[in-house]
TIVO-2410 file (N, C-alpha, C; in nm, 3 decimals):
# residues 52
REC num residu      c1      c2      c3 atome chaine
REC   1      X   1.206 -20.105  31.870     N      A
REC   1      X   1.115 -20.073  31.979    CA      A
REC   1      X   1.012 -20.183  31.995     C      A
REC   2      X   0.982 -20.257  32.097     N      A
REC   2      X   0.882 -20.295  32.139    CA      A
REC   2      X   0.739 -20.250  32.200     C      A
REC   3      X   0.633 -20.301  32.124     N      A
REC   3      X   0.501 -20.221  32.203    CA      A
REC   3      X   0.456 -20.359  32.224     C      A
REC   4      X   0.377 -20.295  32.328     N      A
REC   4      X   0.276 -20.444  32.399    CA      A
REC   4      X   0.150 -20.320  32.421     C      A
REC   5      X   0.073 -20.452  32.391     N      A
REC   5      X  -0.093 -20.350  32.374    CA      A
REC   5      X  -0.174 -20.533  32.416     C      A
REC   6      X  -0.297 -20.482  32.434     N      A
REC   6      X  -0.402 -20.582  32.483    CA      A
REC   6      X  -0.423 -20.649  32.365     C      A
REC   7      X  -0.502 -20.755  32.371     N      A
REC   7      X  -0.554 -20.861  32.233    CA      A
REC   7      X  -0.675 -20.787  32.196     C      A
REC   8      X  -0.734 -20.729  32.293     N      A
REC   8      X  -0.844 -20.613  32.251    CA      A
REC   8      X  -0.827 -20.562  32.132     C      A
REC   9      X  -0.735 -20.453  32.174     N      A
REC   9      X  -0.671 -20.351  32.103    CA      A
REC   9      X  -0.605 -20.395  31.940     C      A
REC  10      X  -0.563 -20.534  31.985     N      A
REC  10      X  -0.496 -20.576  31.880    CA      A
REC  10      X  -0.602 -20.622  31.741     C      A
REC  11      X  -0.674 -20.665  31.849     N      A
REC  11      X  -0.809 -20.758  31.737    CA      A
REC  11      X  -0.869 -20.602  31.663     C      A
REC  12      X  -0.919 -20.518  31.752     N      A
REC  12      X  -0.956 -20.364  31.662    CA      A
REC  12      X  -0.887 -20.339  31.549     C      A
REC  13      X  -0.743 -20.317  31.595     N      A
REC  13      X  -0.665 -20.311  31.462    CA      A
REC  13      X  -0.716 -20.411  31.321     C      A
REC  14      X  -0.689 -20.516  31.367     N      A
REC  14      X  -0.722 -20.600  31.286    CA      A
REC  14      X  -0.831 -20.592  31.171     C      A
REC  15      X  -0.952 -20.600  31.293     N      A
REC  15      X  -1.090 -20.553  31.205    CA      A
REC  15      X  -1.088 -20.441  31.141     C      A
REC  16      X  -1.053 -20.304  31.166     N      A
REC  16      X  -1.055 -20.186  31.111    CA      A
REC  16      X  -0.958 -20.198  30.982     C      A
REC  17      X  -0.864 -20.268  30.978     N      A
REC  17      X  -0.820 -20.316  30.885    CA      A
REC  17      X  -0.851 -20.343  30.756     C      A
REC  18      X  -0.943 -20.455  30.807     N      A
REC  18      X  -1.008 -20.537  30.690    CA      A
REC  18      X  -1.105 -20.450  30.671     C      A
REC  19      X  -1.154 -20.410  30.759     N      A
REC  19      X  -1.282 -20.283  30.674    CA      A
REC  19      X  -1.240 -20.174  30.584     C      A
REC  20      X  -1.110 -20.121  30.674     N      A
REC  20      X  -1.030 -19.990  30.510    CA      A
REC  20      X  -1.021 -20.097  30.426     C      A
REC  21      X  -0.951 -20.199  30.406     N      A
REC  21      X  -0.956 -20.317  30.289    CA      A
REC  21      X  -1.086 -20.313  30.220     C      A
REC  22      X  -1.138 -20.346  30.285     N      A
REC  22      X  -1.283 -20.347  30.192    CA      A
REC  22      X  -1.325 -20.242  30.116     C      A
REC  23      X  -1.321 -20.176  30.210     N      A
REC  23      X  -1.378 -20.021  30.119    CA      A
REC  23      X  -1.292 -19.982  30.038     C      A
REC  24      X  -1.177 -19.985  30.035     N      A
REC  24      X  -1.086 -19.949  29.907    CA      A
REC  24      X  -1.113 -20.028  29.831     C      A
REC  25      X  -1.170 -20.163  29.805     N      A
REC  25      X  -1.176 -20.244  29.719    CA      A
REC  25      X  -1.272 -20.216  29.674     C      A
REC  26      X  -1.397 -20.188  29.757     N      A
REC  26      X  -1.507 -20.109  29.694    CA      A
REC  26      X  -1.513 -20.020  29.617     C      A
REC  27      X  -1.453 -19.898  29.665     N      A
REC  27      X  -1.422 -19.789  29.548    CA      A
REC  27      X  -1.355 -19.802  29.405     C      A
REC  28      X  -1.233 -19.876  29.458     N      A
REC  28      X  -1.169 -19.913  29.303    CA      A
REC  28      X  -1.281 -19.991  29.226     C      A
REC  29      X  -1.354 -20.084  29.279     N      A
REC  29      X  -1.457 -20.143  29.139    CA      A
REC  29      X  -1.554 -20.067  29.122     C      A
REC  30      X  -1.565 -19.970  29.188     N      A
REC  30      X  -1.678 -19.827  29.180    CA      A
REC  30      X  -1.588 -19.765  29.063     C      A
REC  31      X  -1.497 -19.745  29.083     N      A
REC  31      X  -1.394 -19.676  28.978    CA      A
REC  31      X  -1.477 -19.747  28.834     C      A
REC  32      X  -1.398 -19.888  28.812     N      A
REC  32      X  -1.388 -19.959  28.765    CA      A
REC  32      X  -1.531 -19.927  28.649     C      A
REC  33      X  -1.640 -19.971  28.713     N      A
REC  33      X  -1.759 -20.002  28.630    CA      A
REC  33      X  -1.879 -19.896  28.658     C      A
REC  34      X  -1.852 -19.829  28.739     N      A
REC  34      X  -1.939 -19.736  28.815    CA      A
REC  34      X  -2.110 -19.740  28.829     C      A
REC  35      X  -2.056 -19.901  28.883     N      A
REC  35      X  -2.229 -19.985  28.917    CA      A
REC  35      X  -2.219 -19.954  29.077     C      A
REC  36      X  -2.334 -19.910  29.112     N      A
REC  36      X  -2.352 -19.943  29.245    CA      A
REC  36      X  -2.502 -20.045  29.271     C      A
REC  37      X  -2.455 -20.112  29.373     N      A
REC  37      X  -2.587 -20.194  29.412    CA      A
REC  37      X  -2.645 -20.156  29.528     C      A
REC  38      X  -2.796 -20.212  29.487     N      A
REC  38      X  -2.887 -20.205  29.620    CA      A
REC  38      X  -2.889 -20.281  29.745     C      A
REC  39      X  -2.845 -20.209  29.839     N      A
REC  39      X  -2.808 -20.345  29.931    CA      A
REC  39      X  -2.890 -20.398  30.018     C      A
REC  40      X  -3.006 -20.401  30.006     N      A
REC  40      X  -3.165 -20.483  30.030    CA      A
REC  40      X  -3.150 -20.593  29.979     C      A
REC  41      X  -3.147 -20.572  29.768     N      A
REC  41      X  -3.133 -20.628  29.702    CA      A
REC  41      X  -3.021 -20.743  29.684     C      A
REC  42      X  -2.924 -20.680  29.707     N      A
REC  42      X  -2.827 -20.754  29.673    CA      A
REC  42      X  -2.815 -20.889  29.835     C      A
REC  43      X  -2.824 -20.861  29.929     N      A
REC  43      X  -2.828 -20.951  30.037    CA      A
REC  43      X  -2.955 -21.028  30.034     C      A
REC  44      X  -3.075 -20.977  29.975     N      A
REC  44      X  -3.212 -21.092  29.995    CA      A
REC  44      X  -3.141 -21.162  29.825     C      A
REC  45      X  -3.061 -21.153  29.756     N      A
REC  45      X  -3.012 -21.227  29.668    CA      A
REC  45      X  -2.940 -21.347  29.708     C      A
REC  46      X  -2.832 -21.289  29.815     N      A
REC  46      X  -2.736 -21.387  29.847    CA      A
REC  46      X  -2.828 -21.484  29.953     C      A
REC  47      X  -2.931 -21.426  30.059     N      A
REC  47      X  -2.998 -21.526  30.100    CA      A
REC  47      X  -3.059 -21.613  30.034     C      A
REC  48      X  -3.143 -21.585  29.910     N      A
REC  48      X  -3.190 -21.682  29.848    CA      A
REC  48      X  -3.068 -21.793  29.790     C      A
REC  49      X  -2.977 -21.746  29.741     N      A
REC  49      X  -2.879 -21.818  29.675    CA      A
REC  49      X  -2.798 -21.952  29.766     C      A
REC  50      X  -2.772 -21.854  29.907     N      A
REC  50      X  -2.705 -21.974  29.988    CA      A
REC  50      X  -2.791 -22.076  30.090     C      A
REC  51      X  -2.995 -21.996  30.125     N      A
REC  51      X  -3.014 -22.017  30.253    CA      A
REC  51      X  -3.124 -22.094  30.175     C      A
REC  52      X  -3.184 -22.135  30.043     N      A
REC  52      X  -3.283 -22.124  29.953    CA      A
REC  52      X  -3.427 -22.038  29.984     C      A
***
């Protein structure tokens, strides 16, 4: 079967994608170590780290 859908549509897929990706990856290292971070914290970290 062939489907044809818009690049719209297609790019959504895409992104929603990578976001269930993420979040499953999230949980499993939630599994994993059952650290959660502050995420204030943890992003004014990475700014200092990459932006000085």
């Amino acid at each position: 079967d062939l489907v044809i859908m818009s690049i719209e549509t297609y790019e959504s897929m895409v992104e929603n994608a990578a976001i269930d990706t993420a979040i499953s990856e999230a949980e499993s290292e939630f599994e994993r170590d059952g650290q959660l971070y502050d995420a204030q914290k943890a992003l004014a970290s990475l700014r200092r780290k990459h932006f000085g």
